[in-house]
N, C-alpha and C positions, 0 to 999 in steps of 0.2 A: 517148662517156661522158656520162653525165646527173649535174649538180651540182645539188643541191637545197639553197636558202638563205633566209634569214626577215629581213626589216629590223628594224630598231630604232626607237626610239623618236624621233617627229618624223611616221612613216608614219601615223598614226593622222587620221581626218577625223568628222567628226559624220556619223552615220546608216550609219557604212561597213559594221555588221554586219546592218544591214536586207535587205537582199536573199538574203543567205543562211540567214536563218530560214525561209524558204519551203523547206530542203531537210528532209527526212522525217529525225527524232532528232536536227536541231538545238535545236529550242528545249531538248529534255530535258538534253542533254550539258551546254549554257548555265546549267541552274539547278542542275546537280549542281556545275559547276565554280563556280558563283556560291557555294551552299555550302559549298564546300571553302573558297574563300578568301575568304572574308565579304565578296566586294563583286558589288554585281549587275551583273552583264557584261550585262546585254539589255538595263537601262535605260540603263546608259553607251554601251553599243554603236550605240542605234538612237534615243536622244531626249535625250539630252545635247549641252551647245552646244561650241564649240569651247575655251574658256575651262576648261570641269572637267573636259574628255578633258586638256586640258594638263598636270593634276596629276601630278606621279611616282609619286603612287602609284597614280592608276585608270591613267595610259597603258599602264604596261607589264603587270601583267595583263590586260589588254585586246587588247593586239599579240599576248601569246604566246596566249591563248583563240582570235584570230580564226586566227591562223597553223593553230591544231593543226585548228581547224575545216574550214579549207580543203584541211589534207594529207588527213582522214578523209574528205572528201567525193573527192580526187583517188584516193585509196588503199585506199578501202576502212575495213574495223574494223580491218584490220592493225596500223594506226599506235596508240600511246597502251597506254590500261588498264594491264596486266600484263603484255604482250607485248611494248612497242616499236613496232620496224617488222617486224612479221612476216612473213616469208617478202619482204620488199621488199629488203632490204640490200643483196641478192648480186643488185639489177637498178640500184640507184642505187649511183654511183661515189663522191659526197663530199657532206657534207653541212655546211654552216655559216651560222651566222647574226651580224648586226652585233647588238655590243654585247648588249642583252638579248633582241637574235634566237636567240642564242647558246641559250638555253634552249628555246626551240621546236627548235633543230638537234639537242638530246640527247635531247629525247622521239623525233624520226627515226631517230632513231642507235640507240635500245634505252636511252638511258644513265639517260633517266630515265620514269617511267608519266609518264600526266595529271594525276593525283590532286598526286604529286609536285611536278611541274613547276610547278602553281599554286600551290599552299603556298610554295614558295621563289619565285616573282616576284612575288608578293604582299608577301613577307617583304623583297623585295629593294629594288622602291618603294619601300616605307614608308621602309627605312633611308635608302634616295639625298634623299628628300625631307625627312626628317629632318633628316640634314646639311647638305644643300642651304639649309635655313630658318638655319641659323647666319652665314650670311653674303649680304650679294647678290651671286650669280652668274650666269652663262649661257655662251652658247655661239652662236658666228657661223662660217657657212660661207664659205671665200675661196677663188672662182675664178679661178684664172690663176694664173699663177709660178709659176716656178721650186722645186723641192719645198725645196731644201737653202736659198735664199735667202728664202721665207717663214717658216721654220721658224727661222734666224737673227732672223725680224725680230720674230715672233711671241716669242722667248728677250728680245729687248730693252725689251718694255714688260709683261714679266715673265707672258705669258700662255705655255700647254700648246697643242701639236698634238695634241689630246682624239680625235679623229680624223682620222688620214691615209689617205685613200680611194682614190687612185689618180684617173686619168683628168682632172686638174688640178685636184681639189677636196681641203684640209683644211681643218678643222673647231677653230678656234681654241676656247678656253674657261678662263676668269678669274672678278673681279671686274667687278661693271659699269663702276667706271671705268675697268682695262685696256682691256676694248670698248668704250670709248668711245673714249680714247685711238687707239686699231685703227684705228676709222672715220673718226679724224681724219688718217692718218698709214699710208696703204694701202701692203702692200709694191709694190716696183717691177714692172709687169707684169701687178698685179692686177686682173679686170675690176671683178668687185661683193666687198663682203664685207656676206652676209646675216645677220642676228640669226635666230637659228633658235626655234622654238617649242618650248623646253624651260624648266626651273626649275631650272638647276643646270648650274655646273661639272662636270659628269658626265666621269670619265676621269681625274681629277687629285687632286692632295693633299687636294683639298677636299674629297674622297667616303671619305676613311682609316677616320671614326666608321663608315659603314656596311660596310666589309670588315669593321672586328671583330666587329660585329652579327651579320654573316653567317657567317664562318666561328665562333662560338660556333653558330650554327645546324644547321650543314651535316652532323655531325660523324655527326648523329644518320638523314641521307638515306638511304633505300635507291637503291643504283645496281647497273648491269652496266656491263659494257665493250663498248666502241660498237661494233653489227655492221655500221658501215660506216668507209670514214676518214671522221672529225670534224676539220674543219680550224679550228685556234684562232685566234680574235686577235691573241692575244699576239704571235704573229713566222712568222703562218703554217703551222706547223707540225702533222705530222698525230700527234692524241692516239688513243694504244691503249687507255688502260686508263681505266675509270669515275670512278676517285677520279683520276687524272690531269686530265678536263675539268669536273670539281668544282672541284679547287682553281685551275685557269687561270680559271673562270670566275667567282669570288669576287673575285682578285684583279685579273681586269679590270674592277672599279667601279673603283680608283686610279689605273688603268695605261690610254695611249694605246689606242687599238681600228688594227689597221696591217688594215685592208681590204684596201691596197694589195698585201700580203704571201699573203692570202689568194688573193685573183686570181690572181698568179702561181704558189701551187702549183696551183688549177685548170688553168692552161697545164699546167705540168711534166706532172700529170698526164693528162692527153690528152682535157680537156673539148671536150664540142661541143656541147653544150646544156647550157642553165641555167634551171632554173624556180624563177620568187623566189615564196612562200606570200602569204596575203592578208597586210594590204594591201600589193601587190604593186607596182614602178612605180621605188623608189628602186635598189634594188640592178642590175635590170636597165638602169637607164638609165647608170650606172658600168661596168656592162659593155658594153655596145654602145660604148662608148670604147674600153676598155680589153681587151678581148678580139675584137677584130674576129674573122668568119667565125664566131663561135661563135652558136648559134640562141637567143632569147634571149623568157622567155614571164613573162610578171606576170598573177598571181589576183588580180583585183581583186573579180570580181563570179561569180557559178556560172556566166554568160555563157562565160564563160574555161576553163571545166573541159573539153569536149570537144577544142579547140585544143592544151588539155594532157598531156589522156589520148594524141592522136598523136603528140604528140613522145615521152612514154615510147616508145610503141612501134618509133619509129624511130632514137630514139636509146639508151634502158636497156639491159644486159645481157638478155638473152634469160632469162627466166624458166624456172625448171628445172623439169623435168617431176615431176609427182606418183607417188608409186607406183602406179595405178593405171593412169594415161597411160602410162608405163615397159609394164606389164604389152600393152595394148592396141598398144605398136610392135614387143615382141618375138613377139608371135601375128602 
């Protein structure tokens, strides 16, 4: 079974969309979506420094552009417009993304177009960085420990497990001087604990102002219901219906992101391949911990696309024959 998933935000690098403008209707889809959500993705994407990809509100339109870019060139015109994942559903098993990958997973899913999907991450930035400006905050990654005794220690200096990832990594996130505090004062066990390249408490109380933001937004989305499982953050769990990964996904700008939860219904469900969407690299490297035996592929560059295209084939459901095909086996 083939799980297909999109990072979040942090995966983002200066120049990362340059290489894939070289593919034929890239640059066009890039200025249509730049349109839709009034930011130019090809200037950000390919001559921007590391400093103003940082922003919350260009990164994450920018991650889900590059993500939807990569599944279109993996998949075909299937994925996006008005169709979803067309005719791909019933060959991929699950489909989820971390945090605001989470919106690249519902355009896979059918749950939401292209056009959609940027107007709400666009929308969704803005508000995280909005919030985010009310106070200083961030967000540091701790390797090592114990899950239940970090998570204690991180409860003590009054900081959120903003992400719990599985594979010995969560994802603390406060005030700057909680993390400082952090860094002075490591739980037991812990190798590093890194400051991550974000601008905000992303995951916690601190992100409240942009859920009402959003859900005053959502109200009005067109959606369907996902035609494959869409597996949530929230607790894991697989969502059926369209306004069901709307609202899980509004409300996980406040709420922990449990990656770790996510993995494991991958397991239940009898993954054996996983392709993370561009920029590719963090999710699969959380599985090769945490999912041993499972085959495991990152789009970073269209280099990556053929490598990809065989694992579909050896790992997806078997693509269902066309009326035509059908007609040509029964002669």
């Amino acid at each position: 079974m083939l799980v297909l998933v999109a990072p979040g935000q942090g995966a983002q690098k200066p120049g990362f969309l340059t290489p894939w403008l070289d593919l034929p209707g890239v640059t066009e889809r890039l200025t249509w979506w730049s349109a839709v959500s009034g930011l130019d993705l090809i200037h950000y994407g390919t001559k921007a420094d590391e400093e103003e990809i940082r922003d919350t509100a260009v990164a994450q339109p920018l991650l889900v552009a590059a993500g939807l870019v990569s599944a279109h060139a993996l998949f075909g015109e299937g994925i996006g417009g008005t169709t979803g994942l067309a005719g791909l559903p019933s060959r991929i098993g699950a489909v989820a993304g971390h945090s605001v990958g989470e919106i690249t997973a519902a355009v896979a899913a059918g749950v939401l177009t292209d056009e959609a999907a940027m107007v709400l991450v666009r929308r969704r930035g803005l508000a995280m960085a909005e919030a985010a400006s009310r106070t200083e905050t961030g967000m540091a990654a701790i390797l090592g420990g114990e899950q239940d005794e970090v998570v204690a220690h991180l409860d003590k200096h009054g900081l959120t497990p903003a992400n719990v990832n599985g594979a010995g990594q969560i994802v603390a996130a406060g005030t700057a001087e909680q993390l400082a505090a952090l860094a002075e004062d490591k739980p037991e066990g812990v190798r590093r604990v890194v400051p991550l390249k974000v601008a905000g408490a992303f995951h916690t109380d601190h992100m409240a102002p942009a859920v009402a933001a959003l859900e005053a937004l959502v109200a009005g989305v067109p959606v369907a219901d996902p035609r494959t499982a869409y597996v949530s953050n929230r607790d894991g769990g697989v969502v059926t219906s369209g306004a069901g990964v709307i609202e899980r996904m509004v409300a996980q700008v406040s709420n922990p992101v449990r990656w770790d939860l996510c993995m494991e219904t991958f397991r239940e469900l009898g993954v054996t391949a996983l392709i993370e969407v561009a920029p590719g690299g963090t999710l699969t490297g959380l599985a090769k911990r945490a999912l041993p035996g499972v085959t495991n592929l990152a789009l970073k560059t269209p280099d990556d696309l053929d490598a990809a295209r065989a694992l579909i084939e050896e790992h997806a459901i078997p693509a269902l024959a066309t009326p035509a095909e059908e007609e040509l086996r029964e002669a």
